[in-house]
C-alpha positions in Angstrom: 41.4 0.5 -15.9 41.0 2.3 -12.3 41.7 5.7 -12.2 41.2 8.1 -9.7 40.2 12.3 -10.5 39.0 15.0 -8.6 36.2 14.8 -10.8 34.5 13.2 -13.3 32.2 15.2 -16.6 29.7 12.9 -17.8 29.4 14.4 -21.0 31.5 15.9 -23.7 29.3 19.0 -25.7 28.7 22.4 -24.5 28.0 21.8 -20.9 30.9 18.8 -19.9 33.5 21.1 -22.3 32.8 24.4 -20.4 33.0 22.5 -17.1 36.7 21.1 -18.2 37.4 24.9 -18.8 37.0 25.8 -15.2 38.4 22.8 -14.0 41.5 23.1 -15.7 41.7 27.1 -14.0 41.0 25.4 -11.1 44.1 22.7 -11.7 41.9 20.0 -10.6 42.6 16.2 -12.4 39.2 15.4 -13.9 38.5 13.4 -17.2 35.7 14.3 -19.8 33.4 10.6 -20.4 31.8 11.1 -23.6 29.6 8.0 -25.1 29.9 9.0 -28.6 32.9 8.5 -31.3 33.6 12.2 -31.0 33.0 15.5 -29.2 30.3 17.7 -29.6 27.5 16.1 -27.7 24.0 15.7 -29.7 25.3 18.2 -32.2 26.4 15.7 -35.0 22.9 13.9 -34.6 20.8 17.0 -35.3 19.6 17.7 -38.5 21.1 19.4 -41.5 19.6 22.5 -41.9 19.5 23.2 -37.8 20.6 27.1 -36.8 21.3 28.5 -33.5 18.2 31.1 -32.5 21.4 32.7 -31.2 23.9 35.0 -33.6 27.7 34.5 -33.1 28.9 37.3 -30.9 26.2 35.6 -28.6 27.0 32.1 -29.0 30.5 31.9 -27.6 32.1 29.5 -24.4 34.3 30.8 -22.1 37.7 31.4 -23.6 36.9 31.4 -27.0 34.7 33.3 -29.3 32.8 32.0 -31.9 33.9 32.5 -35.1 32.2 34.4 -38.0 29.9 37.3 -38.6 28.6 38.2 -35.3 25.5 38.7 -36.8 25.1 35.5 -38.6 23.1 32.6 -37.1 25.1 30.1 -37.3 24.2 26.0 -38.3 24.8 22.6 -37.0 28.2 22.2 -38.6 29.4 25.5 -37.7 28.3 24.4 -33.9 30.2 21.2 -34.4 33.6 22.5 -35.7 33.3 25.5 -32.6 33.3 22.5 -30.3 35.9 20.5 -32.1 37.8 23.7 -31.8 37.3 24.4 -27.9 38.5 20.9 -27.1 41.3 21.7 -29.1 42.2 24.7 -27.8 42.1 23.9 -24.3 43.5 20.2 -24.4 41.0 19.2 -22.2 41.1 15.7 -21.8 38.3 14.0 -23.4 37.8 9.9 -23.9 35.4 9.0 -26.5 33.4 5.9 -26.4 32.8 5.6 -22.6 28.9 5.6 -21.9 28.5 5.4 -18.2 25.9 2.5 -17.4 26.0 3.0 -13.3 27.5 4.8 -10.3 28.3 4.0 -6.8 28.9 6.1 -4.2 30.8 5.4 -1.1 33.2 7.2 1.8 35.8 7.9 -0.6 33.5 9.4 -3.3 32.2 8.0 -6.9 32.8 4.4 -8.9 31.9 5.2 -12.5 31.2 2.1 -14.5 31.1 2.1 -18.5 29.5 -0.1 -20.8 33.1 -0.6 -22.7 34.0 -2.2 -18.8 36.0 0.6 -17.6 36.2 1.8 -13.9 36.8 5.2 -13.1 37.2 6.5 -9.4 36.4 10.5 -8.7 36.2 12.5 -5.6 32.9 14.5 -7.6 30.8 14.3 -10.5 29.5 16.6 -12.9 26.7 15.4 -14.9 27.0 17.2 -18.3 24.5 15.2 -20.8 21.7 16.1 -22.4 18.3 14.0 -23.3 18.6 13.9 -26.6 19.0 9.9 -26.2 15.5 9.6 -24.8 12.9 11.0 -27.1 9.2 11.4 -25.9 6.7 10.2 -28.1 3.0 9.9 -27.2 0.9 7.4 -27.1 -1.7 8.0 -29.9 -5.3 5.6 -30.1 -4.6 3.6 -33.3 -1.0 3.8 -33.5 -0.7 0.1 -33.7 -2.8 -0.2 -36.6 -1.0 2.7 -38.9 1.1 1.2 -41.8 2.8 4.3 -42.5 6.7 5.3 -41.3 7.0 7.2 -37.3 9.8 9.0 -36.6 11.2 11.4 -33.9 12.4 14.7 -35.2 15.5 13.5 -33.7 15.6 10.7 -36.4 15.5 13.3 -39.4 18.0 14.4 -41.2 16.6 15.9 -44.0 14.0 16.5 -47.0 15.0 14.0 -49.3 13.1 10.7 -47.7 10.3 12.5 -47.9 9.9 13.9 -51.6 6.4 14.1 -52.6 4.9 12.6 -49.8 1.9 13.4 -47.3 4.0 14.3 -44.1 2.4 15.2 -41.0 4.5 16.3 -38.0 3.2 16.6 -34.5 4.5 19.5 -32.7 4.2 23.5 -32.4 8.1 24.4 -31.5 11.0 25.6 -33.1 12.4 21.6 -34.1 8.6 21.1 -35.7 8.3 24.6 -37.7 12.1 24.4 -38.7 11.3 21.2 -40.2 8.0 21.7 -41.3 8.8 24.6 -43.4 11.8 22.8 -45.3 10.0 19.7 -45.8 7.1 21.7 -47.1 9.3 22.5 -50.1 9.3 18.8 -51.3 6.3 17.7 -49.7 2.5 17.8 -48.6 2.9 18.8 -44.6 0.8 19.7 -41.9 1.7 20.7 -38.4 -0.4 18.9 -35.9 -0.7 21.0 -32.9 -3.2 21.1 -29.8 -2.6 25.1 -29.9 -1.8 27.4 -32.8 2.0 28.3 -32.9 2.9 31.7 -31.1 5.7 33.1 -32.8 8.3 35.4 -31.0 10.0 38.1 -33.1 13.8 37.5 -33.3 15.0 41.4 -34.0 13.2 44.0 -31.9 14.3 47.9 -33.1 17.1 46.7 -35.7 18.6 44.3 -32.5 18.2 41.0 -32.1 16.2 39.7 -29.2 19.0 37.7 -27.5 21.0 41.4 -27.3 17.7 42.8 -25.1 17.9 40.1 -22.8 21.5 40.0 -22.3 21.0 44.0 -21.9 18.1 43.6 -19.0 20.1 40.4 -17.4 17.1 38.3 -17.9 18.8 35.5 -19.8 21.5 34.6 -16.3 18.6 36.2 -13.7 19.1 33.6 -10.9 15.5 32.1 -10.9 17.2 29.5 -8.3 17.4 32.0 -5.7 13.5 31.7 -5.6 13.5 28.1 -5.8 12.1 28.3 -9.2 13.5 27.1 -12.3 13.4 29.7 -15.2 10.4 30.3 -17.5 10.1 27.7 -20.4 8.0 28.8 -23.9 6.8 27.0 -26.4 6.9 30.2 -28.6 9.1 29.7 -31.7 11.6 32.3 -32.3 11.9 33.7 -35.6 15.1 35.1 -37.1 13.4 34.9 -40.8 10.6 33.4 -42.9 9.0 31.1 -40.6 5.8 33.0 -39.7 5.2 34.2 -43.2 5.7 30.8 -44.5 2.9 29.0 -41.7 0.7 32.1 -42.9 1.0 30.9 -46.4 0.0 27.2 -45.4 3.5 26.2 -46.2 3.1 24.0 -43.9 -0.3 24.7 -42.5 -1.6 23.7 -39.0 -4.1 21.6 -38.1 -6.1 21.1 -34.6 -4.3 17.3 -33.5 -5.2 14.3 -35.2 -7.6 12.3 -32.6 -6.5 8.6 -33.6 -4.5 6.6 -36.3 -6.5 3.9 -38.7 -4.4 1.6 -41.1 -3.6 4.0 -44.0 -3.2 7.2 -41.8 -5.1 9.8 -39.3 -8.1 10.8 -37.9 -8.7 14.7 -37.6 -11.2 15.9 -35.1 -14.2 16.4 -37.3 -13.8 12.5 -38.4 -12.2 12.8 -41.5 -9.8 10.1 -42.4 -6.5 10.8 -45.1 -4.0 8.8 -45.8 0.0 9.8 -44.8 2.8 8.5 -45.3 5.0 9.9 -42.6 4.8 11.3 -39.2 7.1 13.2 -37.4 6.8 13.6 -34.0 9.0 16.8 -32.7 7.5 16.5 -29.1 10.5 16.8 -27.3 13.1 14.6 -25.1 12.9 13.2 -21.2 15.8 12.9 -19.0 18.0 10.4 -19.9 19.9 9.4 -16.1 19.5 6.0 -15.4 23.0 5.4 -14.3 22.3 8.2 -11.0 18.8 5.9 -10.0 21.3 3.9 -7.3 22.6 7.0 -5.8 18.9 8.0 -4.8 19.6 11.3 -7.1 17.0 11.1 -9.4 12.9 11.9 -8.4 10.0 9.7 -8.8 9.7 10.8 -13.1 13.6 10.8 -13.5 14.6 14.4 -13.1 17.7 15.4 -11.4 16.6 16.5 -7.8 19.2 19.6 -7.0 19.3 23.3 -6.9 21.1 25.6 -9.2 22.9 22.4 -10.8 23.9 21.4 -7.1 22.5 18.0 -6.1 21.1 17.2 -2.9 24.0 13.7 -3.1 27.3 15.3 -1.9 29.7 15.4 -4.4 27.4 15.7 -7.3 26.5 18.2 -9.6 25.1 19.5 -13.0 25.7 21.5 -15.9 23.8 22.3 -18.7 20.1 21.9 -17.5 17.1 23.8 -19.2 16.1 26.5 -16.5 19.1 24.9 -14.1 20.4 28.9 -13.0 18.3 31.4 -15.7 16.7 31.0 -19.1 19.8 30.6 -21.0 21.5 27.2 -19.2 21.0 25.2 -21.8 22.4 27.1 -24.3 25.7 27.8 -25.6 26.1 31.4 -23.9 24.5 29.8 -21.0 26.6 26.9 -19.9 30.3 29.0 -19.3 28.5 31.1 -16.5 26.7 27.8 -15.3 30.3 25.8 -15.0 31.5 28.5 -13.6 29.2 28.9 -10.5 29.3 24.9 -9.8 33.2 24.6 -10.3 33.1 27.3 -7.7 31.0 25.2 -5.0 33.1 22.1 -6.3 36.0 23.0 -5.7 35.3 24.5 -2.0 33.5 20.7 -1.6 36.8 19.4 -2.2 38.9 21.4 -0.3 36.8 20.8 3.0 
């Protein structure tokens, strides 16, 4: 196979499907790589129980609203069949299976290699994945020695491993309360955190949160124009229960475990108990091997660009936490993102 597009989307959830909706306005022949089975992105892999912090009426893609109450937070499978839907909707060309392993770049543009052995030739490139492929997990004193079971949060699924055992997961955002407060049902758990959880309120004066900054502009403020990404928190949004249920201990939290013996932890004051589990819900790095030969990436990995533009002609991003304002990442986020880089794409193209 060797093909040639306008462009190439690396990536088929939110951020690669909202970039083939401006595309296609823009009549340009471009092609949709996803690595999985299936669109959607990370979404299938997430666990059960997962809602957006977002309701519906502000959860929705370019093109397409999303369906439901628009008051409702909706879950992981509601998320999925949305995207299903989009692709649908839109026929936007999507092959499945086709995890790029490297890139070239030369005069004419981009050779996009795949770890099936396909070849795909494109003009530009929009980088459209997420990190959910590389999970961060700290290196703890010990952890050789512990007999017990690790896992990422992005491992879980749900409670029913974990049914009456001593679970202790390591994190203070939304992934480690969401998680911690279900598994708390069937289970001992403790939230191991190096600060106590901050919680923000979801509904401020009867309106959810996400409506106040969509009203102030705050959620597509272009922090880029001050070459600044936007803000990140570590406060966990609550729509519900959550901070009622840590103030009840259900989980509690706990200063951070110093070091790991055989049979479990070591908390600060040097008492040892034994666990079972730990889950570690300490986030994700970037995942971009494939751009290291194009001199794209920085010393740690990260993409080096502004606003989702890179400083490689030709390349681009969508989908980045804090890439344009402090809603990117998000579904909401990603149409006006696509938008604003199929924009400078396309004048790329026609100069």
């Amino acid at each position: 196979m060797n093909e040639s597009f306008d462009t190439i989307v690396i990536g088929g959830g939110q951020a690669g499907l909202a970039s083939g909706y401006h595309l296609q306005k823009k009549e340009l022949r471009f092609l949709i790589l996803e690595a999985s089975d299936e669109v959607g992105g990370s979404w299938p892999r997430y666990y059960d129980s997962l809602k957006l912090f977002s309701p519906a009426r502000f959860s929705s893609m370019p093109g397409l609203k999303f369906p439901g109450q628009t008051n409702d937070y909706p879950r992981r499978d509601e998320v999925i069949r949305y995207l299903r839907d989009y692709r649908t909707k839109f026929q936007l060309p999507v092959r499945a299976s086709q995890r790029v392993t490297s890139i070239e770049k030369g005069a004419e543009g981009f050779t996009i290699h795949t770890l099936g052995g396909d070849t795909f030739r494109a003009k530009t490139i929009i980088n459209a994945t997420g990190s959910f492929h590389n999970p961060y997990t700290p290196v703890i004193p010990g952890h050789d020695t512990f007999r017990g079971r690790f896992l990422h949060s992005s491992q879980y699924r749900n409670t029913e491993p974990f049914r009456n055992q001593r679970v202790i997961i390591v994190g203070r955002g939304n992934s480690a309360v969401q998680i911690g407060v279900e598994l708390s049902e069937v289970s001992q758990t403790t939230l191991a955190v190096l600060q106590p959880i901050q919680f923000v309120n979801q509904k401020l004066w009867g309106q959810d949160l996400h409506f106040w900054i969509k009203l102030i502009g705050f959620d597509t403020f272009p922090f880029w124009r001050f070459g600044k990404t936007a803000p990140s928190s570590s406060a966990v949004n609550d729509p519900g229960p959550y901070q009622t249920r840590i103030a009840e201990g259900k989980p509690n939290q706990q200063s951070m475990f110093t070091s790991f013996y055989e049979e479990g932890v070591i908390w600060p004051d040097g008492t040892k108990e034994a666990v079972d589990t730990i889950i570690f819900a300490t986030g994700y790095r970037p995942n971009l091997p494939y751009l290291q030969g194009i001199n794209a990436l920085d010393a740690d990995g990260r993409p080096l660009h502004q606003a989702g533009i890179s400083h490689v002609p030709g390349l681009y991003y969508v989908g980045l936490e804090g890439q344009r304002s402090f809603a990117s990442a998000t579904l909401r986020g990603v149409g006006p993102d696509a938008k604003f880089i199929v924009k400078r794409l396309f004048s790329y193209l026609k100069n």
